[in-house]
N, C-alpha and C positions, 0 to 999 in steps of 0.2 A: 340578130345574134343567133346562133347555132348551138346545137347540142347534139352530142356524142354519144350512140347508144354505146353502153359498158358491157352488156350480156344479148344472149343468144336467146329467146325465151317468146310464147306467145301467152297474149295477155286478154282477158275478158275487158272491152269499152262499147260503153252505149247499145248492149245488142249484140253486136257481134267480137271477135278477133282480132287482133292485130298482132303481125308478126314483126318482130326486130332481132337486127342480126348484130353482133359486135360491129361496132364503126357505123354505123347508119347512121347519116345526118339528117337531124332535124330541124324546123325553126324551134328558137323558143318558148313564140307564144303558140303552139299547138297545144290545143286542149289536150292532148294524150300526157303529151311532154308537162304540160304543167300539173295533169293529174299524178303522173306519176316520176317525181323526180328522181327517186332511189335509180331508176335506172340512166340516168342520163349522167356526160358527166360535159364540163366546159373544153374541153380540152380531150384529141382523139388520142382514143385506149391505144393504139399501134400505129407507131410513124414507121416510115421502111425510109432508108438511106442505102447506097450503095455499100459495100464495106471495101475498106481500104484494103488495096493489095500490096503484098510488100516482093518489092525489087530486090533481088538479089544480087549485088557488085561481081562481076567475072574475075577480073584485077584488085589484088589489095590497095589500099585506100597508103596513103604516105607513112610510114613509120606503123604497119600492119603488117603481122606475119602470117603466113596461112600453113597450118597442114596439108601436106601431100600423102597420100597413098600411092605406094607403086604395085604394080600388080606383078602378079606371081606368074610372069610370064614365061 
């Protein structure tokens, strides 16, 4: 199982530092990850998808009317 860091932050373990950045995956059983759950979460903080583009029709569509502009020529 995995785990999702939620923050940005360095943290005092065993001696030394450790740094974690939003979205770092973890195992779950890491002694860090299971000292410190507040930062972790089951499920990552930022999914990225493309985003949909939208098409614009040149031609009206059947029983559509369109504005024209004519220019002041």
């Amino acid at each position: 199982m995995l785990k999702f860091a939620i923050c940005t932050t360095s943290v005092r373990h065993e001696g030394g530092v450790i740094r974690i950045q939003v979205g770092d995956v973890w195992h779950a059983t890491d002694p860090f990850v299971r000292s410190h759950p507040d930062l972790f979460a089951d499920q990552p903080v930022r999914v990225f998808g493309t985003p949909a583009r939208r098409v614009e029709s040149a031609t009206a569509a059947p029983g559509e009317t369109r504005g024209t502009k004519r220019s002041a020529g």
